[in-house]
Biopython code that builds the backbone (N, CA, C, O; Angstrom):
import numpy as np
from Bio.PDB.StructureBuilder import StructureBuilder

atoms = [
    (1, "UNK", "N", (-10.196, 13.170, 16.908)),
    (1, "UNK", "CA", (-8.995, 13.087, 16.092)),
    (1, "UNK", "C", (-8.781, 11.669, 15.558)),
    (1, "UNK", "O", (-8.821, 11.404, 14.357)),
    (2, "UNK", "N", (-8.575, 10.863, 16.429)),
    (2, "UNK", "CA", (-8.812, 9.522, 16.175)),
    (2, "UNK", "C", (-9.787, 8.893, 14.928)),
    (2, "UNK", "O", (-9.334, 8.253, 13.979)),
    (3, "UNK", "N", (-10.884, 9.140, 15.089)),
    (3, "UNK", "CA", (-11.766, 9.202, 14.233)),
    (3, "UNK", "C", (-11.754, 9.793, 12.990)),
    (3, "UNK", "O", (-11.829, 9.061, 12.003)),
    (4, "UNK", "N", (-11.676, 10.940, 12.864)),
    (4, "UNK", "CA", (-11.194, 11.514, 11.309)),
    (4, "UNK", "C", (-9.839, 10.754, 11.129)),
    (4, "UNK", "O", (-9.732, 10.432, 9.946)),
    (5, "UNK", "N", (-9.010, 10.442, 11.704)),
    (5, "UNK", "CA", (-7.677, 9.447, 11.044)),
    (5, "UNK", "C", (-8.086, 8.042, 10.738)),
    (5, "UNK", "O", (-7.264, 7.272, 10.239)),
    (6, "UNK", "N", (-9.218, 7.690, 10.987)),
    (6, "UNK", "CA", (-9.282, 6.381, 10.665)),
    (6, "UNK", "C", (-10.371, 6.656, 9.195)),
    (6, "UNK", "O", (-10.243, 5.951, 8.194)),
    (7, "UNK", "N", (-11.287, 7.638, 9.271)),
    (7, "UNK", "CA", (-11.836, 7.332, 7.416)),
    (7, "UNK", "C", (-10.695, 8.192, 6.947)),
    (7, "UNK", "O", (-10.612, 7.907, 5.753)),
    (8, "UNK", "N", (-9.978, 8.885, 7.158)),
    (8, "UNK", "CA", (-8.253, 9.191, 6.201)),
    (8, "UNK", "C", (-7.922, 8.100, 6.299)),
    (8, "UNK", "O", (-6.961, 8.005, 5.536)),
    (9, "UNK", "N", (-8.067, 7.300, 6.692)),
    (9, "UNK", "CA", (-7.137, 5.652, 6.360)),
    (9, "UNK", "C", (-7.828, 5.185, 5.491)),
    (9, "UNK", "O", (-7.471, 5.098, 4.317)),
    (10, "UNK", "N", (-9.006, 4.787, 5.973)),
    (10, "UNK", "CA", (-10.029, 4.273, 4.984)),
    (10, "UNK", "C", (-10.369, 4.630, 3.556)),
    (10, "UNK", "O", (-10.600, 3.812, 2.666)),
    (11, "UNK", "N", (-10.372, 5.713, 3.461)),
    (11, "UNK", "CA", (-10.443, 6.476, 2.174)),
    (11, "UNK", "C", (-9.103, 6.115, 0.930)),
    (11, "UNK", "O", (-9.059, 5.655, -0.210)),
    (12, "UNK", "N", (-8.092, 6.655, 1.982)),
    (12, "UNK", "CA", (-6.805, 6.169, 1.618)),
    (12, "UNK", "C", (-6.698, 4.698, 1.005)),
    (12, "UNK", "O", (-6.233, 4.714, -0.134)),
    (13, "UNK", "N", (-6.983, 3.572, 1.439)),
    (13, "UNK", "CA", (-6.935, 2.883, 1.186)),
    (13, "UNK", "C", (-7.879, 2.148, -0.052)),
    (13, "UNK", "O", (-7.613, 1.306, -0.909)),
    (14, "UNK", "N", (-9.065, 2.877, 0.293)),
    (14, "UNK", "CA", (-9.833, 2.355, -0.961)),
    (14, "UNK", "C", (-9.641, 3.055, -2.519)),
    (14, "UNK", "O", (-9.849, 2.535, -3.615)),
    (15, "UNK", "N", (-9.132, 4.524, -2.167)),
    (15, "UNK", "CA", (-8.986, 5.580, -3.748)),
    (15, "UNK", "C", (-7.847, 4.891, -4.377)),
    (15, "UNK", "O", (-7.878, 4.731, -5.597)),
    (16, "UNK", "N", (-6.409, 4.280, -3.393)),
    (16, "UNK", "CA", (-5.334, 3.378, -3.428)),
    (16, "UNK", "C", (-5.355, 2.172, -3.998)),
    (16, "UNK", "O", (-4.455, 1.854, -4.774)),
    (17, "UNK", "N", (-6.348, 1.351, -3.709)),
    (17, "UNK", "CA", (-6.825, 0.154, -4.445)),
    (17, "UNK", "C", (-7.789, 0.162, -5.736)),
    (17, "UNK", "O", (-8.057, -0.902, -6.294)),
    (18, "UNK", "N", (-8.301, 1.387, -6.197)),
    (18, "UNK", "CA", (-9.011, 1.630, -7.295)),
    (18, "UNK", "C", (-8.266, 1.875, -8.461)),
    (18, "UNK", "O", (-8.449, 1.636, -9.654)),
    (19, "UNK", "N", (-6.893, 2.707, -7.447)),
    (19, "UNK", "CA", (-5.992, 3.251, -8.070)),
    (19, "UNK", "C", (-5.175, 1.904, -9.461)),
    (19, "UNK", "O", (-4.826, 2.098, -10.625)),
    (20, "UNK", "N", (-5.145, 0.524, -8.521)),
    (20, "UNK", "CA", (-4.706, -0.167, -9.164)),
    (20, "UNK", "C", (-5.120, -1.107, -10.380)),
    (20, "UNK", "O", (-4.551, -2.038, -10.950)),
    (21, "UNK", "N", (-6.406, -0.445, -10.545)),
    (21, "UNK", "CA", (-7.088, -0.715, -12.008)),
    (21, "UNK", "C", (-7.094, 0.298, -12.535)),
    (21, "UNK", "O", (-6.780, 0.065, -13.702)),
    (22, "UNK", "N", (-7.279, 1.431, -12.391)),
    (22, "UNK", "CA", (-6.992, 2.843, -13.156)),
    (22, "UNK", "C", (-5.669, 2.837, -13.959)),
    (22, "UNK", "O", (-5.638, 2.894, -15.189)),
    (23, "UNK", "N", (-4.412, 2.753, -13.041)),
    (23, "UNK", "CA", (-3.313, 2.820, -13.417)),
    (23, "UNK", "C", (-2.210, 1.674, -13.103)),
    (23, "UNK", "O", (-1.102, 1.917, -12.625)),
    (24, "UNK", "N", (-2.851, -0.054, -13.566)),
    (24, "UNK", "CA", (-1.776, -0.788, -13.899)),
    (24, "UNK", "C", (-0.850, -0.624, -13.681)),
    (24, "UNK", "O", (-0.341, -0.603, -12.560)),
    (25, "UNK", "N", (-0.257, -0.425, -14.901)),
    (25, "UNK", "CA", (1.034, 0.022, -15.680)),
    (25, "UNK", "C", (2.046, 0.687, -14.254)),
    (25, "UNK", "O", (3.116, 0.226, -13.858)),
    (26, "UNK", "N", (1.280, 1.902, -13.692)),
    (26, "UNK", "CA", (2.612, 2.677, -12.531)),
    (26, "UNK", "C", (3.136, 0.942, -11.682)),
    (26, "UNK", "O", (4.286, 0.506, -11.625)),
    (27, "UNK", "N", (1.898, 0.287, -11.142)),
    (27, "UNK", "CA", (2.213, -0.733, -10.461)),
    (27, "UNK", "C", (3.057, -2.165, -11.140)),
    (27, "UNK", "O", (3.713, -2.890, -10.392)),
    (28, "UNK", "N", (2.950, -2.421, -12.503)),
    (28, "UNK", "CA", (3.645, -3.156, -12.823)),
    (28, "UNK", "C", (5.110, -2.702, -13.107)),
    (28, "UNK", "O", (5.895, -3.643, -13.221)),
    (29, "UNK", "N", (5.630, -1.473, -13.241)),
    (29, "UNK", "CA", (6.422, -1.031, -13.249)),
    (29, "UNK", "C", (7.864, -1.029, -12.317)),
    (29, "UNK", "O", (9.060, -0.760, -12.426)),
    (30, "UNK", "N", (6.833, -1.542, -11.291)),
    (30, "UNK", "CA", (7.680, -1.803, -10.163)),
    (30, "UNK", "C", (7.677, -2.974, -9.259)),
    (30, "UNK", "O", (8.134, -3.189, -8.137)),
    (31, "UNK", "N", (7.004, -3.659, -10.130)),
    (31, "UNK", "CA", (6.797, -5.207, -9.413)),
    (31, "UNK", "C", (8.748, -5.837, -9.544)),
    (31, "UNK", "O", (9.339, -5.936, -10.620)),
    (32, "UNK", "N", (9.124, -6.036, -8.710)),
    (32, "UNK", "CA", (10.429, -6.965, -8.977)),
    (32, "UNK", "C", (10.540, -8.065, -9.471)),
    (32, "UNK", "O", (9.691, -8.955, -9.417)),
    (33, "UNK", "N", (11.644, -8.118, -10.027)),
    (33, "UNK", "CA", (11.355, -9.037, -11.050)),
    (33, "UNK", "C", (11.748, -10.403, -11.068)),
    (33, "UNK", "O", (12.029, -11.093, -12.048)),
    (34, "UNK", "N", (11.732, -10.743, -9.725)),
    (34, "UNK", "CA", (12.288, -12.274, -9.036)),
    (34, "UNK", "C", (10.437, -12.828, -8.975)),
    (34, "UNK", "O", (10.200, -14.018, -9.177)),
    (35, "UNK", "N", (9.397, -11.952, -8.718)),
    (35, "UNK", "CA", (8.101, -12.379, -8.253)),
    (35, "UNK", "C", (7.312, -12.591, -10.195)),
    (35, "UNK", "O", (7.747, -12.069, -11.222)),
    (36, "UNK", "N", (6.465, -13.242, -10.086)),
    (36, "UNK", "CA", (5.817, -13.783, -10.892)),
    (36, "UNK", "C", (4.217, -13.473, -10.915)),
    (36, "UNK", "O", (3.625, -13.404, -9.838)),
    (37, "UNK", "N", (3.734, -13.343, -11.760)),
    (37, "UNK", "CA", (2.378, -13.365, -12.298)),
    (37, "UNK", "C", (2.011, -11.554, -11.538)),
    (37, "UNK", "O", (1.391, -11.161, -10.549)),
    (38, "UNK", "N", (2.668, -10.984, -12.479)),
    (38, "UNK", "CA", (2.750, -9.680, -11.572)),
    (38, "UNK", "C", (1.154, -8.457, -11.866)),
    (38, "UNK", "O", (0.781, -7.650, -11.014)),
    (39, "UNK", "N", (0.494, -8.644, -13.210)),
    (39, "UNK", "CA", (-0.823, -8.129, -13.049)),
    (39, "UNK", "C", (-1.595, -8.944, -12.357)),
    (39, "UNK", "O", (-2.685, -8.381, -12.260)),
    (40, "UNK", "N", (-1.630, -10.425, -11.584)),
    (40, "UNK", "CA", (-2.553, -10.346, -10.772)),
    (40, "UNK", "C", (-2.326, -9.973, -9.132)),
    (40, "UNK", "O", (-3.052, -9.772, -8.158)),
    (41, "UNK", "N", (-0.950, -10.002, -9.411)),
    (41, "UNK", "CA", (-0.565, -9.527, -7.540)),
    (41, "UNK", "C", (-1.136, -8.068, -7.805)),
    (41, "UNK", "O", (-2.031, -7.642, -7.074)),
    (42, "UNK", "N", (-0.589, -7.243, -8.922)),
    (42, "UNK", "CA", (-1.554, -5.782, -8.834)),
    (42, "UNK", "C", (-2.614, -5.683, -8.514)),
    (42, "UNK", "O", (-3.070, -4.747, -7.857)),
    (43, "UNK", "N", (-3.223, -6.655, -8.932)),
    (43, "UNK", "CA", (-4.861, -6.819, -9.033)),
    (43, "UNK", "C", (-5.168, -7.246, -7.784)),
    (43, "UNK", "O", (-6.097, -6.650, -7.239)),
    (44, "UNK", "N", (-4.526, -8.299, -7.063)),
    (44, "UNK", "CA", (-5.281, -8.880, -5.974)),
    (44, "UNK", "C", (-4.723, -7.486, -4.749)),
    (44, "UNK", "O", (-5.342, -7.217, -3.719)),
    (45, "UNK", "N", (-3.870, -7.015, -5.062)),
    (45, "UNK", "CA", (-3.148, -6.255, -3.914)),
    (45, "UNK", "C", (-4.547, -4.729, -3.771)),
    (45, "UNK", "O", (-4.995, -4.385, -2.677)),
    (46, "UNK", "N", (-4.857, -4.252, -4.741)),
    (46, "UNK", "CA", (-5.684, -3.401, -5.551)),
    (46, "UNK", "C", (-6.908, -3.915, -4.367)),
    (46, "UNK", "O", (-7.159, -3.390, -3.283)),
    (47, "UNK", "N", (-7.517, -5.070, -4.977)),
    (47, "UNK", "CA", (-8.714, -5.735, -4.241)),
    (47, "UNK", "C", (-8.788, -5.892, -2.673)),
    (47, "UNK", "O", (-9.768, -5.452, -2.072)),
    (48, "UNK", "N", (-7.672, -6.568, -1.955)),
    (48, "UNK", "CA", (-7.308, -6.294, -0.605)),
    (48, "UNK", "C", (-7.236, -5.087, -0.412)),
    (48, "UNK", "O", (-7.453, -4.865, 0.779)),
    (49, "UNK", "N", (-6.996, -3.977, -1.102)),
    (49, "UNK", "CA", (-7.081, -2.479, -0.461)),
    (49, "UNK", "C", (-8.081, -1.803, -0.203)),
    (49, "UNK", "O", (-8.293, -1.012, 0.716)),
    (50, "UNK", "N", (-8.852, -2.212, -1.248)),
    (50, "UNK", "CA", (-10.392, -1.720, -1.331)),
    (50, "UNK", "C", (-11.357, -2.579, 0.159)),
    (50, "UNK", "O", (-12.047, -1.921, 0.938)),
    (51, "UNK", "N", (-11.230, -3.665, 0.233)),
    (51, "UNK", "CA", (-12.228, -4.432, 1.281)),
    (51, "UNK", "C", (-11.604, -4.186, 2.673)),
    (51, "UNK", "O", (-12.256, -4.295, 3.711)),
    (52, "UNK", "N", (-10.219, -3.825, 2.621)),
    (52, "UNK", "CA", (-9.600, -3.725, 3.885)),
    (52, "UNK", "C", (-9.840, -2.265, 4.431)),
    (52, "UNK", "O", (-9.663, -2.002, 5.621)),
    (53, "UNK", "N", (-10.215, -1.412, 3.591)),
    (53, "UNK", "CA", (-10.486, -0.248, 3.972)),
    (53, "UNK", "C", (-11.870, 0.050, 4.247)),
    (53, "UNK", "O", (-12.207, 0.917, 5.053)),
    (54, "UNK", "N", (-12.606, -0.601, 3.642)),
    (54, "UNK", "CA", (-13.801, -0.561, 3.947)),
    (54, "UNK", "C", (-13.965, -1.581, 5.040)),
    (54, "UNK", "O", (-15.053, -1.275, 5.527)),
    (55, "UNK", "N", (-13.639, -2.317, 5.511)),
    (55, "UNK", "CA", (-13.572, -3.091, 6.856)),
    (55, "UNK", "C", (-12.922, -2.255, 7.915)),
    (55, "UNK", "O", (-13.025, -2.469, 9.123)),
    (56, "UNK", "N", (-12.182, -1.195, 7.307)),
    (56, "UNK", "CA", (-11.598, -0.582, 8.790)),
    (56, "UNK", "C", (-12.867, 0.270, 9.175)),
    (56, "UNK", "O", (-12.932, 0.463, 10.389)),
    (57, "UNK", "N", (-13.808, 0.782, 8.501)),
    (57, "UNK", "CA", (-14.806, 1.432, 8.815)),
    (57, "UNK", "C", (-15.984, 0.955, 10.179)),
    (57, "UNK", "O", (-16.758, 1.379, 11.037)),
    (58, "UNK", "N", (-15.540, 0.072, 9.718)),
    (58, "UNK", "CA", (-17.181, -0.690, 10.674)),
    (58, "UNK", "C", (-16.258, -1.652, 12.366)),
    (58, "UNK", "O", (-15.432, -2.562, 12.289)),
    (59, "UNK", "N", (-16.644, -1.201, 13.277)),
    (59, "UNK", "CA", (-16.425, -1.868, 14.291)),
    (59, "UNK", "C", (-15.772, -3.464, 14.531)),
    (59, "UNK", "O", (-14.790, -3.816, 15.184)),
    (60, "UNK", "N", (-16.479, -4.039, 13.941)),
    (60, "UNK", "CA", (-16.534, -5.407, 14.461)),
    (60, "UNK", "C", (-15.160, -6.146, 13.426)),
    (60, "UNK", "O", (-14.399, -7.015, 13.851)),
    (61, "UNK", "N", (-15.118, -5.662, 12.291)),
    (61, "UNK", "CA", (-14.136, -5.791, 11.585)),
    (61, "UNK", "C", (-12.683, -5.123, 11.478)),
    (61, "UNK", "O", (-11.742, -5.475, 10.767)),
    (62, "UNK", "N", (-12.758, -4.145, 12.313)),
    (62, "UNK", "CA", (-11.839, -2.608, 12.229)),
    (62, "UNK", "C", (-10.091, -3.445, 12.533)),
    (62, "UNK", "O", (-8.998, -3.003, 12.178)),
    (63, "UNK", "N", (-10.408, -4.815, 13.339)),
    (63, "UNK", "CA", (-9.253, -4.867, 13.920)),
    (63, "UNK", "C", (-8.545, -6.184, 12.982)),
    (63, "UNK", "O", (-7.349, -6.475, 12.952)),
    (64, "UNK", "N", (-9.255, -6.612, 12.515)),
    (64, "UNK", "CA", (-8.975, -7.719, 10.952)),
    (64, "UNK", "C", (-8.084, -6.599, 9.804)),
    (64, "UNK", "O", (-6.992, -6.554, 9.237)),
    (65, "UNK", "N", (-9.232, -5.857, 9.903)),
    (65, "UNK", "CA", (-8.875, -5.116, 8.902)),
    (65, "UNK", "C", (-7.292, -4.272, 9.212)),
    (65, "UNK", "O", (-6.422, -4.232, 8.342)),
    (66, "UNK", "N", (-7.155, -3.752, 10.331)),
    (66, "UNK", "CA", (-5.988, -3.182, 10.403)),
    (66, "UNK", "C", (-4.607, -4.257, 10.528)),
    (66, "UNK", "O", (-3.497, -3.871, 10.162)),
    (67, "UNK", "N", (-4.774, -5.281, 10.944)),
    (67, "UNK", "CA", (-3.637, -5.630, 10.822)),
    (67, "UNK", "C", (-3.637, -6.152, 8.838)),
    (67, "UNK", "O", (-2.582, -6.169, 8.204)),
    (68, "UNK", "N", (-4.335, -6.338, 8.509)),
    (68, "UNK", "CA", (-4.810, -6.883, 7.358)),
    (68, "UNK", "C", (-3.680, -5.675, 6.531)),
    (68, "UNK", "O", (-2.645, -5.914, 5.908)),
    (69, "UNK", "N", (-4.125, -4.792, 6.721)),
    (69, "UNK", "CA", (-3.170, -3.681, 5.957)),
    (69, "UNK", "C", (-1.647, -3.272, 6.289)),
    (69, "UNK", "O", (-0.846, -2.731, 5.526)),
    (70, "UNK", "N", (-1.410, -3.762, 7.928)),
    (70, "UNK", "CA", (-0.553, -4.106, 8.484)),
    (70, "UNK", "C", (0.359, -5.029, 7.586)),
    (70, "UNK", "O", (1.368, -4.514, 7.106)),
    (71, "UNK", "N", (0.071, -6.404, 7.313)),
    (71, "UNK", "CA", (0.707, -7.048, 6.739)),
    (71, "UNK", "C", (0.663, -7.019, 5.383)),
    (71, "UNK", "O", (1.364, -7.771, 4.707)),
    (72, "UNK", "N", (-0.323, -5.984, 4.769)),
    (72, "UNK", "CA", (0.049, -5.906, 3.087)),
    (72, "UNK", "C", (1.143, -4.790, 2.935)),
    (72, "UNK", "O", (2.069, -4.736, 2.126)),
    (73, "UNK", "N", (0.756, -3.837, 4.019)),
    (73, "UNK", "CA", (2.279, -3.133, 3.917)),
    (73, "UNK", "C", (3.511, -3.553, 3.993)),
    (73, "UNK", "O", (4.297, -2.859, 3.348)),
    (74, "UNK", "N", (3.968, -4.453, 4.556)),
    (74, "UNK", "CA", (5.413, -5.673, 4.692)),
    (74, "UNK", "C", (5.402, -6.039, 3.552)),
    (74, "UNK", "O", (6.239, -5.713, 2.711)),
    (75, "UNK", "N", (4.232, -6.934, 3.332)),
    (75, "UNK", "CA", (4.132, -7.617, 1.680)),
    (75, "UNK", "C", (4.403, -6.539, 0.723)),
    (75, "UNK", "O", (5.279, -6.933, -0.047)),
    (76, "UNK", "N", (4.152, -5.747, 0.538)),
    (76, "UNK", "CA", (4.332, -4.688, -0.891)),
    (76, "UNK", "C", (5.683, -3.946, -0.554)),
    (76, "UNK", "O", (6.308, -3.556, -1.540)),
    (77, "UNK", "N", (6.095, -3.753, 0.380)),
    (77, "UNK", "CA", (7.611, -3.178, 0.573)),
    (77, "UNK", "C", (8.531, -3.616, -0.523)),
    (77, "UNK", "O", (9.109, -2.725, -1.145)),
    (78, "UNK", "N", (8.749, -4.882, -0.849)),
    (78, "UNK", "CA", (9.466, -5.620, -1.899)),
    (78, "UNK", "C", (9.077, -4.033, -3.078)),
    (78, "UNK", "O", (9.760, -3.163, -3.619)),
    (79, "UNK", "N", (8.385, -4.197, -3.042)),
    (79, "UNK", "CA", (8.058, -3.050, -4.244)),
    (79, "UNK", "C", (8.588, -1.530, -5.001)),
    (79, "UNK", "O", (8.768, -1.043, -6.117)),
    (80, "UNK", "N", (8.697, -1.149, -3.379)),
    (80, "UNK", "CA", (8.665, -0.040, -2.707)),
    (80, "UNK", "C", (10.679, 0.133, -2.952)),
    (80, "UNK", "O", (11.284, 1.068, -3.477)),
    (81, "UNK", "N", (11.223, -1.108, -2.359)),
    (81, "UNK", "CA", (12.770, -1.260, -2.585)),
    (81, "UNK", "C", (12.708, -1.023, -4.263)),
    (81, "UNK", "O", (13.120, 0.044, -4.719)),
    (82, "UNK", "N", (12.229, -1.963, -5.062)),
    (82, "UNK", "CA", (12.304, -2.049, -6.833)),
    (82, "UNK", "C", (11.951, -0.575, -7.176)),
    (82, "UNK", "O", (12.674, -0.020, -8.003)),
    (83, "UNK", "N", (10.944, 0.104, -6.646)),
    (83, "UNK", "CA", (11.017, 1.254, -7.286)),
    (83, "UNK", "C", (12.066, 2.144, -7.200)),
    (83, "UNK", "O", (12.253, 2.889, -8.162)),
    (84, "UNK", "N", (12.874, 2.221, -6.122)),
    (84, "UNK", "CA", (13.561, 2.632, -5.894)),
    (84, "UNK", "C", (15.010, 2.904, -6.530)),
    (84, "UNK", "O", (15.662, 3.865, -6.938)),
    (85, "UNK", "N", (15.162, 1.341, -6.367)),
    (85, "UNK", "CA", (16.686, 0.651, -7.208)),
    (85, "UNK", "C", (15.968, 1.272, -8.977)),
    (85, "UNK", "O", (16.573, 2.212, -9.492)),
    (86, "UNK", "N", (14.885, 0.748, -9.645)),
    (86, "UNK", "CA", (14.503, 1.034, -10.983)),
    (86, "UNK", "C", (14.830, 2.827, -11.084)),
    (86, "UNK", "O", (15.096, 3.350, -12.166)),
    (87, "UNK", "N", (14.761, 3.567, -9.870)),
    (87, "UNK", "CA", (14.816, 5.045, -10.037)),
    (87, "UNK", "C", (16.365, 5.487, -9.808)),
    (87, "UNK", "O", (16.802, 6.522, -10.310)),
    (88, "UNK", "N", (16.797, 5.017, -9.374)),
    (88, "UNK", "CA", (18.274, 4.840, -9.300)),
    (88, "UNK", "C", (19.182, 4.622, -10.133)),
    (88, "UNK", "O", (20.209, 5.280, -10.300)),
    (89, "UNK", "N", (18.676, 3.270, -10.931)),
    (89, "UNK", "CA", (19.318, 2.995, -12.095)),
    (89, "UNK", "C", (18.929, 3.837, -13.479)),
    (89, "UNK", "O", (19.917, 3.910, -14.210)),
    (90, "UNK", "N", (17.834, 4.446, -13.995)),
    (90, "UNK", "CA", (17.390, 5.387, -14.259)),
    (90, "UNK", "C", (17.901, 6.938, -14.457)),
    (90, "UNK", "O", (17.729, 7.666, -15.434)),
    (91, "UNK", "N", (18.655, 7.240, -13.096)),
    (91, "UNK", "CA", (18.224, 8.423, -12.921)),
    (91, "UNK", "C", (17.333, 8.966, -12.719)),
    (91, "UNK", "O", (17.604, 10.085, -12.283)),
    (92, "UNK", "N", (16.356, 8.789, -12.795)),
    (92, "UNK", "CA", (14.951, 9.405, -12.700)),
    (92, "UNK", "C", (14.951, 10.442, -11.499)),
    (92, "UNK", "O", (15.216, 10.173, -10.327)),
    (93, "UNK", "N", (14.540, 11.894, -12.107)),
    (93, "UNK", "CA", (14.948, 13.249, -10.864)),
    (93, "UNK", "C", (14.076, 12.965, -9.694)),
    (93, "UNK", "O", (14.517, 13.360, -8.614)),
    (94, "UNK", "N", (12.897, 12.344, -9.692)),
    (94, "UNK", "CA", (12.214, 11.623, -8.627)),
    (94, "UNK", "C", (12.353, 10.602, -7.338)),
    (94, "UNK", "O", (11.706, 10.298, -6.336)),
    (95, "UNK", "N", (13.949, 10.163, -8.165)),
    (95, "UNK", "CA", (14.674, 9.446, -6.724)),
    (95, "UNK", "C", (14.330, 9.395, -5.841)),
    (95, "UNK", "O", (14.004, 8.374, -5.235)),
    (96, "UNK", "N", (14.264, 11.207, -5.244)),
    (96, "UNK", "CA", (14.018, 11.359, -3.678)),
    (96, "UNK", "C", (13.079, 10.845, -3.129)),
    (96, "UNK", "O", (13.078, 10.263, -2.043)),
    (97, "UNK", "N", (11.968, 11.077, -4.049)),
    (97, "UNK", "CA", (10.531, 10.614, -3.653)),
    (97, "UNK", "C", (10.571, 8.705, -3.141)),
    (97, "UNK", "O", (10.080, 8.178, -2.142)),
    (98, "UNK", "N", (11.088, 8.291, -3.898)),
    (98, "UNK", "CA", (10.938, 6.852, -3.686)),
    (98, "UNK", "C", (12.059, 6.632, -2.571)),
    (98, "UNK", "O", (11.878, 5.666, -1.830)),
    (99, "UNK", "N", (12.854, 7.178, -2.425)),
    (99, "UNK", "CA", (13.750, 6.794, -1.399)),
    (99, "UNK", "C", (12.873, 7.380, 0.023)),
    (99, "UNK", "O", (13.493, 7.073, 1.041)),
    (100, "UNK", "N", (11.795, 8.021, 0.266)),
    (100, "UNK", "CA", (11.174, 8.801, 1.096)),
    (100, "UNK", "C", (10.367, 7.984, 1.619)),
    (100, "UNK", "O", (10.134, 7.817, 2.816)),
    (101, "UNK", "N", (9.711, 7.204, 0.282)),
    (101, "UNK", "CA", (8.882, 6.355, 0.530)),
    (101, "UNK", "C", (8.845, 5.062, 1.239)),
    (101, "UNK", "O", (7.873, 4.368, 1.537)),
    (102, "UNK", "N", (10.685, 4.800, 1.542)),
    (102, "UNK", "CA", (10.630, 3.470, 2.394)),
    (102, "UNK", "C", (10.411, 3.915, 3.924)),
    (102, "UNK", "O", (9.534, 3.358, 4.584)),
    (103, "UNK", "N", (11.163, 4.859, 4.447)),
    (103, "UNK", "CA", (10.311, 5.360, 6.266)),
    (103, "UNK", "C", (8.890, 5.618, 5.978)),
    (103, "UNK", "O", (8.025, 5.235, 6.766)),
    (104, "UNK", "N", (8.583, 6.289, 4.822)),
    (104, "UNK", "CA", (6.840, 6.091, 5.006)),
    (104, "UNK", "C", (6.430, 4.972, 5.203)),
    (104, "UNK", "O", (5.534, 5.077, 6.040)),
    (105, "UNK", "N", (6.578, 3.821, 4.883)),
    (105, "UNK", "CA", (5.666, 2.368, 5.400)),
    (105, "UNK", "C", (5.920, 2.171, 6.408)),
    (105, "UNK", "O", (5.217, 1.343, 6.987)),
    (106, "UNK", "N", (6.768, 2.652, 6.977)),
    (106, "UNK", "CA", (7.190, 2.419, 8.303)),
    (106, "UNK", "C", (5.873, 3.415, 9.524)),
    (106, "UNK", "O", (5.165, 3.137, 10.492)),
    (107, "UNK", "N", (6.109, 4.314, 8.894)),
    (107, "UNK", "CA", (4.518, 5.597, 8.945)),
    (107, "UNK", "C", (3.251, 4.825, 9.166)),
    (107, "UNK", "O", (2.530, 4.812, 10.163)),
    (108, "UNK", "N", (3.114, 4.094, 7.873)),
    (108, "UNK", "CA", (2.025, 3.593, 7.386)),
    (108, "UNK", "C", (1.001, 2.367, 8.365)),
    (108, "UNK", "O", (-0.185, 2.291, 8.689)),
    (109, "UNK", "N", (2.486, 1.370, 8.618)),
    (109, "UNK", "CA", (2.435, 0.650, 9.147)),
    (109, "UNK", "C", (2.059, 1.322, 10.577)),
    (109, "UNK", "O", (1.054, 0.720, 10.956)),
    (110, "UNK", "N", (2.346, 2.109, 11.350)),
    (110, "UNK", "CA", (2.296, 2.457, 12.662)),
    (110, "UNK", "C", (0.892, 2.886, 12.708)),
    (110, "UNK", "O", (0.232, 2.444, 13.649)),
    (111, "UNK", "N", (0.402, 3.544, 11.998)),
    (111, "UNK", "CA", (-1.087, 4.071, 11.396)),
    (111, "UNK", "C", (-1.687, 3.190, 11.450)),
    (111, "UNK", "O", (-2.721, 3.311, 12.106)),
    (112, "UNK", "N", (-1.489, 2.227, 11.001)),
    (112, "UNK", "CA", (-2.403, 0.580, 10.695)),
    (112, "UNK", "C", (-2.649, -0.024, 12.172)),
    (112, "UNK", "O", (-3.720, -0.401, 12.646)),
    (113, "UNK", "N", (-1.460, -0.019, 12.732)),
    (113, "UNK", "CA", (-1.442, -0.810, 14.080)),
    (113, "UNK", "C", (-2.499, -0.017, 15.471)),
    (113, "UNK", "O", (-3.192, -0.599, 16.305)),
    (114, "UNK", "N", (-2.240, 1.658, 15.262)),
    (114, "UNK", "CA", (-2.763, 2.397, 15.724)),
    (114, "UNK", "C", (-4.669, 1.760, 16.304)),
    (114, "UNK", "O", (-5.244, 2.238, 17.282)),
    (115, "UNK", "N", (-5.029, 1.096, 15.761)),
    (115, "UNK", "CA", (-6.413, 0.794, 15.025)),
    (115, "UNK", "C", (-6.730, -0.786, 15.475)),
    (115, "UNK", "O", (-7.805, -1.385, 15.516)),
    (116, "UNK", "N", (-5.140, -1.301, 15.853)),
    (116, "UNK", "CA", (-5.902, -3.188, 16.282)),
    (116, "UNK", "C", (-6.087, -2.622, 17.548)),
    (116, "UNK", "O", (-6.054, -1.502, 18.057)),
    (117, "UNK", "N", (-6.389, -4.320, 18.036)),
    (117, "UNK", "CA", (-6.624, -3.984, 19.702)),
    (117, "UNK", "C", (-6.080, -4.825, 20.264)),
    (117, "UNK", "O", (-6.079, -4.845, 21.495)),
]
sb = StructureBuilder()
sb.init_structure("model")
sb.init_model(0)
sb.init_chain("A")
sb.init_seg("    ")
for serial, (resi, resn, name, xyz) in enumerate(atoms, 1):
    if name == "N":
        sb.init_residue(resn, " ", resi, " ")
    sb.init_atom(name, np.array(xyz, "f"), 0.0, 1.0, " ", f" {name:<3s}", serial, name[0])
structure = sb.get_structure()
């Protein structure tokens, strides 16, 4: 069990970080707007997703790597709030979803930790 949850992490994390050259735009959308130079935080955030997931794969790295995602999940939360407030102010019928999405990192995060040692 253990094992199939960790390449579901892995996977997760790398289709997630591909995601952020595919589709920009969803991610700049919600960058807040106190932070600066916001297509390359997409970009670098994108890039850390991809190597961190593929580091959770392999042993010797598994435990870099998990807190590694550990703390990009904290770091991107900022985000996670903006989408929220942006769906709010909006209206947008999707609300729920983003308001769902802040106990998920909380999820996410526990998943991540699951994995150091």
């Amino acid at each position: 069990m253990k094992t199939a949850s960790l390449y579901i992490m892995a996977i997760f994390y790398i289709v997630a970080g591909f995601n952020h050259f595919i589709r920009p735009g969803f991610y700049l959308k919600i960058m807040p707007p106190w932070l600066h130079y916001h297509l390359q935080i997409v970009l670098v955030s994108g890039i850390l997703e991809i190597i961190l997931g593929v580091l959770l794969l392999f042993e010797p790295t598994r435990n870099f790597a998990a807190w590694g995602i550990f703390a990009l999940l904290i770091a991107i939360f900022p985000a996670n709030i903006q989408m929220m407030l942006n769906f709010k102010n909006t209206h947008n019928h999707y609300l729920w979803v983003a308001i769902l999405r802040l106990p998920l990192q909380l999820v996410l995060i526990r998943w991540a930790w699951l994995f150091t040692n």
